[in-house]
MIRODREN-404310 format. One line per 4 residues: number of its first residue (from 1); their letters; for each residue x, y, z of N, C-alpha, C. Coordinates in steps of 0.1 Angstrom, whole numbers. Example, Ala and Ser with C-alpha at 12.3 -4.5 7.8 and 13.67 -1.06 7.14 Angstrom:
1 = AS = 132:-57:78:123:-45:78:132:-33:78  128:-22:71:137:-11:71:129:0:79
This chain:
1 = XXXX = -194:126:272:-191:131:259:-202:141:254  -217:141:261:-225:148:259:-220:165:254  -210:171:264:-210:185:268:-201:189:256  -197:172:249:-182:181:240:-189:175:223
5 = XXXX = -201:173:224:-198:166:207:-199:175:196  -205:189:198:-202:196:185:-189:199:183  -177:203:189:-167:204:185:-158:192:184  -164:178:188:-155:168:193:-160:161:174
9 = XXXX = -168:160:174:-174:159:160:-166:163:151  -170:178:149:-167:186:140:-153:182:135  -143:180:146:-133:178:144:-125:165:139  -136:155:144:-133:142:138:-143:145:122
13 = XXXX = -147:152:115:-151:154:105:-138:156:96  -136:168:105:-123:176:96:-108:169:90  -107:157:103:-100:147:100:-105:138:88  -116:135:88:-118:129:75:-122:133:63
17 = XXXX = -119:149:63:-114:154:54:-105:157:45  -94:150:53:-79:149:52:-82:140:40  -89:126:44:-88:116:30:-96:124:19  -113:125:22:-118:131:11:-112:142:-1
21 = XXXX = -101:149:9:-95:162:-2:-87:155:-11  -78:142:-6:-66:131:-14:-78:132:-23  -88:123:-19:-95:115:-29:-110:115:-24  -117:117:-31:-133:122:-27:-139:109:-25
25 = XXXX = -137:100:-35:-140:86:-40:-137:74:-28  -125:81:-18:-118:68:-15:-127:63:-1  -134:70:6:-141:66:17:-156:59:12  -158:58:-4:-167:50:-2:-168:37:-14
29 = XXXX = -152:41:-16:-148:23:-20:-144:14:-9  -136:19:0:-127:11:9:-132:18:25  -132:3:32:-136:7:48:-124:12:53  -124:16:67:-113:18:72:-113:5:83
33 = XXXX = -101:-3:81:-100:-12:84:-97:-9:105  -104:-11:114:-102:-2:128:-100:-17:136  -88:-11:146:-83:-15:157:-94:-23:167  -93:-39:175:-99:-38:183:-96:-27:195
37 = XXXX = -108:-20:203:-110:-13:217:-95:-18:226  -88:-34:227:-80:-34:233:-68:-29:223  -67:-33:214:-54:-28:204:-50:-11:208  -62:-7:203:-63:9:203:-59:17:219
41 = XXXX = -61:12:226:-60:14:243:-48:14:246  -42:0:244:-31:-8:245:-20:9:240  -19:10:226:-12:19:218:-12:33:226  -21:36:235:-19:49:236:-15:50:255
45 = XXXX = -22:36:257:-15:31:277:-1:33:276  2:26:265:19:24:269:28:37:264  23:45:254:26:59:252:37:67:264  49:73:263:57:76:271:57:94:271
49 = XXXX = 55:98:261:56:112:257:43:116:255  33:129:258:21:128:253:17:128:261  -2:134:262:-8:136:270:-15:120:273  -18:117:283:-17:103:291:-32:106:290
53 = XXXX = -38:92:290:-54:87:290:-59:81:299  -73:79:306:-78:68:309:-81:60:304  -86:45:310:-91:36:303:-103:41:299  -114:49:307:-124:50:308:-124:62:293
57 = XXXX = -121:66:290:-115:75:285:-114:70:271  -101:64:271:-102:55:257:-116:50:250  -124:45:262:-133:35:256:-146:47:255  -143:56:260:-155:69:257:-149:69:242
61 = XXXX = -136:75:243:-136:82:222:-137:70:212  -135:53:217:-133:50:206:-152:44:205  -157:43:218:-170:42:212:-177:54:207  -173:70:207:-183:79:202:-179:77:186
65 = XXXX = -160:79:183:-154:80:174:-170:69:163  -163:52:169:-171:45:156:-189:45:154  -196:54:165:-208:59:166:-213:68:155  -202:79:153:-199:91:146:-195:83:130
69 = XXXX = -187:78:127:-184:69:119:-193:60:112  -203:54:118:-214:49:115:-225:57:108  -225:69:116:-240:75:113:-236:85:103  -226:85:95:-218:99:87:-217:86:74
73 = XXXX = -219:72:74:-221:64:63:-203:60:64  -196:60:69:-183:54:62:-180:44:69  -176:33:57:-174:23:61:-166:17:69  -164:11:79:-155:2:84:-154:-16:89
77 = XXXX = -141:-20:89:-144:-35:96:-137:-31:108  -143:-39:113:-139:-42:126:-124:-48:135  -122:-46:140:-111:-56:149:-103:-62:138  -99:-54:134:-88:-57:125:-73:-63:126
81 = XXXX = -63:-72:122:-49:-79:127:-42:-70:123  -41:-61:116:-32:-52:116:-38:-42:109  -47:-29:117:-54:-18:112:-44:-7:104  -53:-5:93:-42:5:84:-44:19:90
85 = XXXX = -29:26:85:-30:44:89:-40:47:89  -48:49:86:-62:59:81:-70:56:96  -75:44:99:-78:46:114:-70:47:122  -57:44:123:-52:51:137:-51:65:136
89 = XXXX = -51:70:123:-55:85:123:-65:97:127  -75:85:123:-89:88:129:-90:87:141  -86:79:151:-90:76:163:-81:86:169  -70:89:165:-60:95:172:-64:111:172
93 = XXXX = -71:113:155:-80:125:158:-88:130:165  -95:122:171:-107:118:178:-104:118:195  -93:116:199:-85:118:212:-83:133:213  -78:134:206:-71:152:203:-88:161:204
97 = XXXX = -95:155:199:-107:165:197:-114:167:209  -117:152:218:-120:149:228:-111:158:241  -99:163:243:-91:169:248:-99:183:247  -93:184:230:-99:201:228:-115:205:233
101 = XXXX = -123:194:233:-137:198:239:-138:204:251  -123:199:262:-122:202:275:-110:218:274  -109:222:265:-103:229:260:-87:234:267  -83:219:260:-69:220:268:-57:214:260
105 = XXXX = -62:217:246:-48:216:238:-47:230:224  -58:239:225:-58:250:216:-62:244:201  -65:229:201:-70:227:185:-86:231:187  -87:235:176:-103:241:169:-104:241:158
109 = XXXX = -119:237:156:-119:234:144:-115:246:130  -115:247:121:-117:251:110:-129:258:106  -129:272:106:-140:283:102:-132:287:91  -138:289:79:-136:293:71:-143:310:68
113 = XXXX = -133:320:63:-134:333:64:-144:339:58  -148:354:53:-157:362:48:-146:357:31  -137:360:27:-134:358:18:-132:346:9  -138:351:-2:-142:334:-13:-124:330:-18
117 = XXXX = -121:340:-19:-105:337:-27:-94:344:-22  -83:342:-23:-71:350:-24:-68:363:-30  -73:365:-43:-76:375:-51:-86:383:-39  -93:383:-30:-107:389:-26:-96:397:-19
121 = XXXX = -94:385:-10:-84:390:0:-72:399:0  -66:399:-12:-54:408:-14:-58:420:-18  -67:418:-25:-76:431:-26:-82:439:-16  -90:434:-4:-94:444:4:-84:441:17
125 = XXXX = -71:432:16:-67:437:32:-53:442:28  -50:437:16:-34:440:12:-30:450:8  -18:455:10:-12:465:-1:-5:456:-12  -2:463:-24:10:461:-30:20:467:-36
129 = XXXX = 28:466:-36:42:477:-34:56:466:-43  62:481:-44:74:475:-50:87:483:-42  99:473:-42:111:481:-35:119:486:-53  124:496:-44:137:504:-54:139:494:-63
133 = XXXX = 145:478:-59:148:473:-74:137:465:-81  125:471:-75:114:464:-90:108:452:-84  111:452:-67:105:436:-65:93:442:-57  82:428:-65:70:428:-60:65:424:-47
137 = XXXX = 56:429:-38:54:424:-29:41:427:-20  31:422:-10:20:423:-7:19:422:5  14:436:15:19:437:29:3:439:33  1:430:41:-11:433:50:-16:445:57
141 = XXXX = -23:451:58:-29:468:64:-26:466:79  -31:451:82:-33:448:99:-25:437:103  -26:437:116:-23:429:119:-11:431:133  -9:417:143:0:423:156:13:421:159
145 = XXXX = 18:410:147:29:403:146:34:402:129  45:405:124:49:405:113:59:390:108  47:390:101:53:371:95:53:373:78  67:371:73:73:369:65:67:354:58
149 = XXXX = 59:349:49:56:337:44:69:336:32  75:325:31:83:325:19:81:305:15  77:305:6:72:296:0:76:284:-13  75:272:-12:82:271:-22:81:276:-35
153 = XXXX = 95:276:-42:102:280:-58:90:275:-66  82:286:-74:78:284:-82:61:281:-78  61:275:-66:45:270:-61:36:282:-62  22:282:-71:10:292:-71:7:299:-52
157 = XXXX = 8:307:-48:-2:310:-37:-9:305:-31  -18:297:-37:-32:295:-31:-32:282:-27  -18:274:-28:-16:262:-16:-22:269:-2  -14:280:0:-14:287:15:-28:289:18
161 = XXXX = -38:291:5:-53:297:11:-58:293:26  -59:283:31:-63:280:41:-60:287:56  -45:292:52:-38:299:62:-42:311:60  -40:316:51:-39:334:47:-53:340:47
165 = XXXX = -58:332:45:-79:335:49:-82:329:61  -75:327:69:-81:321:81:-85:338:90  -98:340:92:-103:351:99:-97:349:116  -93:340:124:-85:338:135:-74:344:135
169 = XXXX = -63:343:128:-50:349:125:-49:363:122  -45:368:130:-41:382:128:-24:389:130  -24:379:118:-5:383:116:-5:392:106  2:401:107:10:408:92:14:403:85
173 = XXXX = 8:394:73:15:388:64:26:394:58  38:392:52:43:401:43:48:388:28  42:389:18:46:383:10:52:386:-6  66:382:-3:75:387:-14:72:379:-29
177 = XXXX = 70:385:-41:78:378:-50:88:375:-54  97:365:-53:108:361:-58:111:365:-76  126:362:-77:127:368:-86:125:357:-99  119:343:-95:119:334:-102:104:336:-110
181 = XXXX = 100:338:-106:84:344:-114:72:346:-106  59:349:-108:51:355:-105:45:342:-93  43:357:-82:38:349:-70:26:341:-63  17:351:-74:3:344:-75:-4:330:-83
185 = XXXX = 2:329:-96:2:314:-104:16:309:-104  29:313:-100:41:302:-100:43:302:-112  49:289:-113:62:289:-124:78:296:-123  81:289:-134:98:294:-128:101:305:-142
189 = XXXX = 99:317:-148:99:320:-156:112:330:-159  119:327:-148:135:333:-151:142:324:-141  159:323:-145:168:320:-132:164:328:-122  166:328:-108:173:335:-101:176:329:-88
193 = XXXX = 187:331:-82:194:325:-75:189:330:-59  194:319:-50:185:321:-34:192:331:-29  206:340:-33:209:349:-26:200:358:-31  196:363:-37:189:373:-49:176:374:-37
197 = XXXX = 172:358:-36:155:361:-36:155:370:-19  167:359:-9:167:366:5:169:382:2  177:386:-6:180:398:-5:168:411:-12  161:405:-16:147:410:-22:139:410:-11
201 = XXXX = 138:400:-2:128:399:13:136:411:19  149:410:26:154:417:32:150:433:28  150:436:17:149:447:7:133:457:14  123:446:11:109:450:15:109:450:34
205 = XXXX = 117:440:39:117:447:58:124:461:58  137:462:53:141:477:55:133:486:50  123:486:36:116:497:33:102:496:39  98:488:47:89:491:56:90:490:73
209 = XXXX = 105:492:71:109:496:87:105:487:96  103:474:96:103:467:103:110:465:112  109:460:128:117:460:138:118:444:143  107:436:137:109:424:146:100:415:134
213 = XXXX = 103:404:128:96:393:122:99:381:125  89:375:122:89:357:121:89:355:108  92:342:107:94:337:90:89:324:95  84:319:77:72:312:79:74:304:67
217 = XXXX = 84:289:67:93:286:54:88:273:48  83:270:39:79:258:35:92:252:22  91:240:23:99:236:15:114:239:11  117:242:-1:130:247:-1:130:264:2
221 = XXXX = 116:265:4:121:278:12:126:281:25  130:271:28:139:268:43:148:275:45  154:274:33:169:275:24:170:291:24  163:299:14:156:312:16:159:315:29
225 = XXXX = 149:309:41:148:319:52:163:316:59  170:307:57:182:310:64:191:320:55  191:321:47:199:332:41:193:345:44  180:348:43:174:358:49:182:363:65
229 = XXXX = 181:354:73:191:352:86:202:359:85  208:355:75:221:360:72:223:377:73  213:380:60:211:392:56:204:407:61  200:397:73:184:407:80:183:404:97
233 = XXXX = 194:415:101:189:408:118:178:415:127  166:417:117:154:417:121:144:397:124  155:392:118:145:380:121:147:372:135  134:371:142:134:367:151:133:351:157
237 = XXXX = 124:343:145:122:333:146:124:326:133  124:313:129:121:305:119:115:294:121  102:292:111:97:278:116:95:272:99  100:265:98:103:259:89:95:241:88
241 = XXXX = 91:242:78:77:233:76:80:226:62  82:217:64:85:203:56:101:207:48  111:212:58:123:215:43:131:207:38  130:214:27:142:210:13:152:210:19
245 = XXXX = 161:203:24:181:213:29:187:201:18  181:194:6:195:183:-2:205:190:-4  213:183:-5:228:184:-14:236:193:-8  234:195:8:248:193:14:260:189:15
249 = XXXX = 267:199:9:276:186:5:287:178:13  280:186:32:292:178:43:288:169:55  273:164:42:268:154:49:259:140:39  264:128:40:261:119:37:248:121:30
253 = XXXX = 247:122:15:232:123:6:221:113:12  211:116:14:199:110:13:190:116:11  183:110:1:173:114:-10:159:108:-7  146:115:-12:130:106:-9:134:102:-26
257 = XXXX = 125:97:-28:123:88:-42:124:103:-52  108:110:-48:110:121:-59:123:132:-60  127:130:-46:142:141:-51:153:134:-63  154:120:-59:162:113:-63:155:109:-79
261 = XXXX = 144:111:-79:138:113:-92:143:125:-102  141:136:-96:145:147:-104:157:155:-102  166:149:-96:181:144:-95:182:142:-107  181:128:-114:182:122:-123:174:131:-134
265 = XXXX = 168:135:-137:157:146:-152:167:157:-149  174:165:-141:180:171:-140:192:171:-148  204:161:-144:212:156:-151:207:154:-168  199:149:-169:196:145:-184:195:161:-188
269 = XXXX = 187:166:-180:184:183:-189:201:188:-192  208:189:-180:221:192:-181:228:190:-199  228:173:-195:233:171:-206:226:166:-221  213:167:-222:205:175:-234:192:182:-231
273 = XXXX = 192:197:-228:184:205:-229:176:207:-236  178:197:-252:165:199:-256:152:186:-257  155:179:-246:146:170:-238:138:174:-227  139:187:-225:130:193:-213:116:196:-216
277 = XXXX = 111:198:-223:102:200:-232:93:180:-230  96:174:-233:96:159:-235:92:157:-222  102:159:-213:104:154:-199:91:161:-189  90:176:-194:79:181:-189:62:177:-189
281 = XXXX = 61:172:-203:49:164:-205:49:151:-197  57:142:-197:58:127:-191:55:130:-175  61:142:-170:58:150:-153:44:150:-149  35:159:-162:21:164:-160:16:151:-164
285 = XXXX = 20:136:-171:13:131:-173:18:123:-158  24:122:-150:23:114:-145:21:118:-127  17:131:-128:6:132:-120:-7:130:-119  -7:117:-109:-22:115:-108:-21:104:-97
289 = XXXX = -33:103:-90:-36:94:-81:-32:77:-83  -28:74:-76:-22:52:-75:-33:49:-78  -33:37:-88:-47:29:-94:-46:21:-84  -59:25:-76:-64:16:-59:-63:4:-64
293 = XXXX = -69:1:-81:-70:-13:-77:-62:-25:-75  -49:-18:-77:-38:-29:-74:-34:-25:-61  -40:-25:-46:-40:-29:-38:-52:-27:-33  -63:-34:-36:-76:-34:-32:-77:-45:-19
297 = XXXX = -66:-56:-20:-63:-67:-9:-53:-61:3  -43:-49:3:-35:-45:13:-39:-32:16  -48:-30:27:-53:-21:34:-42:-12:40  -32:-16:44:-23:-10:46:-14:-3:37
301 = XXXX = -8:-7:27:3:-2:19:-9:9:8  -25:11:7:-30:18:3:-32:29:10  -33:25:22:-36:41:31:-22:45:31  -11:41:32:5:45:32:3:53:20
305 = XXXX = 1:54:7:0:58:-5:-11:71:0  -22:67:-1:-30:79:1:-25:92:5  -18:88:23:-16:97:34:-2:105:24  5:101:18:18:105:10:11:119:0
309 = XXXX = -5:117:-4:-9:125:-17:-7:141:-9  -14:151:-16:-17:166:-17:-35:164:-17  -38:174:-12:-52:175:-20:-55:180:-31  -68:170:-40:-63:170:-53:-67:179:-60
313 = XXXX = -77:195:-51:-76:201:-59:-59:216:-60  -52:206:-49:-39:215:-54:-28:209:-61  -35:196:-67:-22:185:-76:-16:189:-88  -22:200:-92:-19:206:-106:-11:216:-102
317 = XXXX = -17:229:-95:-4:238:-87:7:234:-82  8:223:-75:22:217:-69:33:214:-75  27:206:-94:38:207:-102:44:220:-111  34:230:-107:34:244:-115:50:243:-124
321 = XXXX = 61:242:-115:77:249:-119:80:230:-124  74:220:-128:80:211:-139:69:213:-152  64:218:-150:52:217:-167:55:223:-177  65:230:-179:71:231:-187:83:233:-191
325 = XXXX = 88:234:-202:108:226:-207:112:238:-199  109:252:-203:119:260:-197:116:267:-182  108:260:-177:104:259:-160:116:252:-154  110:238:-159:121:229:-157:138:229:-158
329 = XXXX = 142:236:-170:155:237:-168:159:248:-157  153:261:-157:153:270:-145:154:263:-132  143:255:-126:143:242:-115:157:241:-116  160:232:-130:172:225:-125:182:237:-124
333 = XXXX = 187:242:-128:196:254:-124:190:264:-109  183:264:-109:176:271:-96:185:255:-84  182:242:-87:186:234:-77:202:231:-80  207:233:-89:224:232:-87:228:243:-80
337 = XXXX = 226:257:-82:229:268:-75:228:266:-61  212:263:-59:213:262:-38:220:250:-34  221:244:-44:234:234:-36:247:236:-36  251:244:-42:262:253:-43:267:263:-32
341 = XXXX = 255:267:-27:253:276:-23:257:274:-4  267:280:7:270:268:17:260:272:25  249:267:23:238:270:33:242:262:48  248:252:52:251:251:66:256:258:72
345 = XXXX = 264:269:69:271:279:69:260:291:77  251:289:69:242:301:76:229:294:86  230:280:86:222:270:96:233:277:111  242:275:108:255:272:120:255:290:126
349 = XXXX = 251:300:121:248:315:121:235:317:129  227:310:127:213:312:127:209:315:143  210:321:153:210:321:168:195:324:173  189:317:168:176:323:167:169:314:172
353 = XXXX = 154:312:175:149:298:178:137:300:167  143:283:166:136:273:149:131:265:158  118:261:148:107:252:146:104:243:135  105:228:138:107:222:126:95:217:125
357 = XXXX = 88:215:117:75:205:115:77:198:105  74:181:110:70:175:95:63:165:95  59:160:82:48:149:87:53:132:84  50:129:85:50:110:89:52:105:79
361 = XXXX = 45:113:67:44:103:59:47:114:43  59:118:49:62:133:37:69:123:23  64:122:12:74:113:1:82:128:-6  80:137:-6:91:150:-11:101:148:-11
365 = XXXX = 101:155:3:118:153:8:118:140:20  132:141:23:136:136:33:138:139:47  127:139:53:128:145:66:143:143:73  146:128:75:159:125:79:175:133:78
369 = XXXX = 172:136:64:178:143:59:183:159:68  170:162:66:168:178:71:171:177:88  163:165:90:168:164:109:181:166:112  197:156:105:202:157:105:212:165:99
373 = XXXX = 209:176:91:215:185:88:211:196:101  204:198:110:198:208:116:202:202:132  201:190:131:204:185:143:223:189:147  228:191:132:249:188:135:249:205:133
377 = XXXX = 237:216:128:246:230:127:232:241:134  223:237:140:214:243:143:218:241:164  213:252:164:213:255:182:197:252:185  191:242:193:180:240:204:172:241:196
381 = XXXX = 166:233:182:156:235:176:147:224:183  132:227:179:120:218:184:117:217:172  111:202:176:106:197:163:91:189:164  90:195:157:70:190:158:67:177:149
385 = XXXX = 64:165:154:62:160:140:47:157:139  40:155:126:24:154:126:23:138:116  17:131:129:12:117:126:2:118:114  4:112:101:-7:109:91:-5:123:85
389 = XXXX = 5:131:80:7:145:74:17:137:63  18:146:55:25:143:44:34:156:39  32:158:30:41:170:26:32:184:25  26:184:32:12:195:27:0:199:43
393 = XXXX = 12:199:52:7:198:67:-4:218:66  6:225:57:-1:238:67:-14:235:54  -18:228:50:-35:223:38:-40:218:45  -32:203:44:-44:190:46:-46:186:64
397 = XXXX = -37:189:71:-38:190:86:-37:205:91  -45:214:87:-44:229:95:-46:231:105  -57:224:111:-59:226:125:-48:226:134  -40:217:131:-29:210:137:-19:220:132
401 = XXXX = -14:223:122:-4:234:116:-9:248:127  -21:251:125:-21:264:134:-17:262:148  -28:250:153:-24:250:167:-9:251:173  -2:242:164:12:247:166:22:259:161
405 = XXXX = 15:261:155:21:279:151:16:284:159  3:290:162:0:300:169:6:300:188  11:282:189:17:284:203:37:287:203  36:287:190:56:294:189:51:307:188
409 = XXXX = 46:309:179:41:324:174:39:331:184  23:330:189:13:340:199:21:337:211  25:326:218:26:324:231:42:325:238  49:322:221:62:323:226:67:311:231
413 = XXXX = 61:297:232:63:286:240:63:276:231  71:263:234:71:249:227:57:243:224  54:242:211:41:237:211:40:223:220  29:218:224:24:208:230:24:193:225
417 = XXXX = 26:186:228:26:171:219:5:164:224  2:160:211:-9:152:218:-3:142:207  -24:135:208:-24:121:202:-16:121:185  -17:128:181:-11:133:166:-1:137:166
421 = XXXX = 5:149:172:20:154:172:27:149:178  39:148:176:48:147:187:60:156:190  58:165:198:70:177:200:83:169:210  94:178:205:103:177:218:117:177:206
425 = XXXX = 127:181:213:144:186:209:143:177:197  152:177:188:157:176:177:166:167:177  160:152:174:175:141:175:174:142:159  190:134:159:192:131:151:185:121:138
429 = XXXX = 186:124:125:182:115:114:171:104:123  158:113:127:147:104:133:138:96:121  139:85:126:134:75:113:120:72:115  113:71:104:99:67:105:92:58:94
433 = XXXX = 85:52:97:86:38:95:73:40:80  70:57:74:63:56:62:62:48:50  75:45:47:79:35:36:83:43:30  87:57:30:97:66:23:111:62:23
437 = X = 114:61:12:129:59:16:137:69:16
C-alpha cells in the first residue's frame, strides 16, 4: 500500500467528506459503527458483478482504511452485528481508491480550480448572449465537446459548482435560462411550460451552429432533455442524473415521500391559492437536518437519514422554487403541465444512447419509478447506480459522477462498475432496500 497512499488517502478523505458536507458535527458525535475484517471480505468475495478482490487484498484496505481512520481522529466501534451505511461506504470507498492507486478505474481525487466562484468563472471563460426571442444564455469560449447542462426548475447554479469549475473538464458548457426565472439564483418567477423551455435550448444550438451535443439532465430536467430530443436532432447523447419522470399517466403511480408530499400542497394550492404564502413558510421552516437525538441508539436508520441529506451549505438553494407563495404556485402549475405533457412519447423517440445514474439512497424522487418508465419506452439504456448517493450525486459523490461521465462522454464506452457503482442494462423497477418508499 506504500506506493498508493497519497491518492489512496486522499480519496478515502474525500469520502468522508460526503458526511462532513450533510453535517460537519456528525463524525464527532457518533462512531462509525465498522464491519468485522470477515463480515467486510465475506460481502465483497461473494460479489457477482464488479471488480473481484483478493483476500490479501481485502485485508490490505480494510487494515490501511481503519489505520487512516484512526489517525484523522474519527471515531469508530468495532466488529459491529449489523454495521451501519456510513462504513460500508467508507470501506467500499477505500477499495475503489486502492484500485485507482493502481490506476485502473479513472477515479481521482478532487482538485479544486483557479476559480473562487461561478460568478469568476462566467466572467472570464463565458460568453453571454441572447437568441432572437430574449432567452438568456452562457456559452463557454473553449472547450472539445459541447454539453448542454439543463438543470432542475427553478434550482440556483451553484449546486453544479463542483462540476462547472472543475479545471479537468474541458467541455463546452452551454447553459440556457429557462423561461421560469433567472438561472443564476433560481426561483420560479413566471409560468413556463417544458415545451417553451426545450424550445429556447433548441433556439441557442441553431444560433450557434452546433453540429453535435450531449445533454447533461438533472432532475426534472430529464423531462426537458427529452423534449429537447424531440425538437433538436443535433442531440447525441442523454445522461440523465437522478430523474423526475412522475405522473405518467400509462404507468402505475409511485411516488418518494417528498413527491407525494407536494402532490398533496399542490392540490391544496389548487384549491386555495391563498394558502401558498402559509405553505411556503412551513417548507423553509422545515428544512433542516433529523434531531440525531432521537436515534442516538440506531446506528443504522441514522446513517439511512444522513446518506438521504444535500450538503448543507446547498440546503437553502435546493428549496429556492418552494419559498415562496408565488414560486410555489408556479411549481405547482409548472408540475400539472409536465404531467400533461406525453413525455413517454418522446422517451419512445429518443434513439439515442442514455445514461441513467442514481443513488441508493435518493428520498426525491423515485428511482423505481423512472427505471420503469425507461426501462417499457427507452432503447439500451445503462444505468449507473452509486452506493451511499442520494439525490445530489454530481455534489456530494463527484469523483464518482465524473468518473462516470467522462467514460460515456470522453471515451464513448459504458462506464465501469466498482466497489460503489454498479453499471449494467436497465431492469426493470430495480428496488433498493434505502427505506425510500
Amino acid at each position: 500500500m506504500k506506493a498508493a497512499i497519497s491518492p489512496f488517502r486522499t480519496l478515502i478523505d474525500q469520502a468522508l467528506d460526503e458526511i462532513r458536507l450533510r453535517d460537519p458535527c456528525y463524525l464527532g458525535r457518533f462512531p462509525l459503527t465498522m464491519p468485522s475484517l470477515d463480515t467486510f471480505a465475506k460481502r465483497h468475495v461473494e460479489r457477482t458483478a464488479g471488480p473481484q478482490y483478493s483476500q490479501v487484498q481485502l485485508e490490505q484496505v480494510f487494515a490501511a482504511t481503519c489505520e487512516f481512520l484512526h489517525s484523522t481522529g474519527v471515531l469508530t466501534e468495532g466488529k459491529a452485528a449489523v454495521p451501519d451505511h456510513l462504513s460500508d461506504v467508507i470501506l467500499d470507498s477505500a477499495l475503489d481508491a486502492f484500485v485507482a492507486s493502481e490506476e485502473r478505474n479513472g477515479l481521482n481525487p478532487y482538485v479544486a480550480g483557479r476559480f473562487a466562484s461561478l460568478r469568476d468563472l462566467l466572467a472570464a471563460e463565458y460568453a453571454e448572449r441572447h437568441t432572437a426571442r430574449g432567452t438568456r444564455y452562457f456559452i463557454r469560449n473553449q472547450g472539445d465537446r459541447s454539453v448542454v447542462l439543463i438543470s432542475a426548475v427553478g434550482i440556483p447554479l451553484n449546486v453544479w459548482s463542483k462540476f462547472l469549475l472543475d479545471p479537468s473538464l474541458q467541455y463546452r458548457m452551454i447553459l440556457v435560462e429557462g423561461g421560469s426565472g433567472d438561472l443564476i439564483h433560481g426561483g420560479l418567477e413566471r409560468h413556463a411550460e417544458l415545451k417553451e423551455h426545450a424550445l429556447d435550448i433548441a433556439d441557442v444550438i441553431e444560433r450557434e451552429r452546433l453540429e453535435r451535443i450531449d445533454v447533461l439532465a438533472w432532475c426534472n430536467g430529464a423531462r426537458v432533455a427529452f423534449a429537447l430530443a424531440d425538437y433538436c436532432d443535433k442531440v447525441h447523447s442523454l445522461t440523465l442524473v437522478s430523474p423526475a419522470l412522475m405522473g405518467i399517466e400509462a404507468i402505475t403511480p409511485k411516488y418518494s415521500l417528498f413527491e407525494d408530499g407536494m402532490l398533496k400542497i399542490f392540490a391544496t394550492i389548487a384549491e386555495r391559492p391563498s394558502l401558498a404564502n402559509l405553505l411556503a413558510g412551513s417548507l423553509r421552516q422545515q428544512n433542516r437536518k433529523p434531531d440525531w437525538t432521537e436515534y442516538v441508539n440506531d446506528p443504522v436508520e441514522r446513517s439511512t437519514l444522513l446518506l438521504r441529506l444535500p450538503a448543507e451549505k446547498h440546503a437553502a438553494e435546493l428549496i429556492a422554487p418552494l419559498t415562496r407563495g408565488d414560486y410555489l404556485i408556479n411549481f405547482s402549475r409548472r408540475v400539472s403541465a409536465d404531467s400533461a405533457y406525453p413525455i413517454h412519447e418522446s422517451i419512445a423517440r429518443a434513439q439515442i444512447p442514455i445514461l441513467l445514474v442514481t443513488g441508493s439512497h435518493d428520498a426525491i424522487v423515485e428511482n423505481s419509478f423512472a427505471c420503469t418508465a425507461l426501462h417499457r419506452w427507452a432503447k439500451g439504456v445503462v444505468h449507473a447506480d452509486v452506493e451511499g448517493a442520494g439525490h445530489y450525486i454530481n455534489d456530494l459523490q463527484y469523483v464518482y459522477f465524473r468518473a462516470i461521465l467522462r467514460q460515456f462522454f470522453d471515451f464513448e464506452r459504458i462506464p465501469s462498475s466498482c466497489a460503489r457503482v454498479k453499471v449494467g442494462p436497465l431492469v426493470q423497477a430495480r428496488e433498493r432496500d434505502s427505506g425510500v418508499s
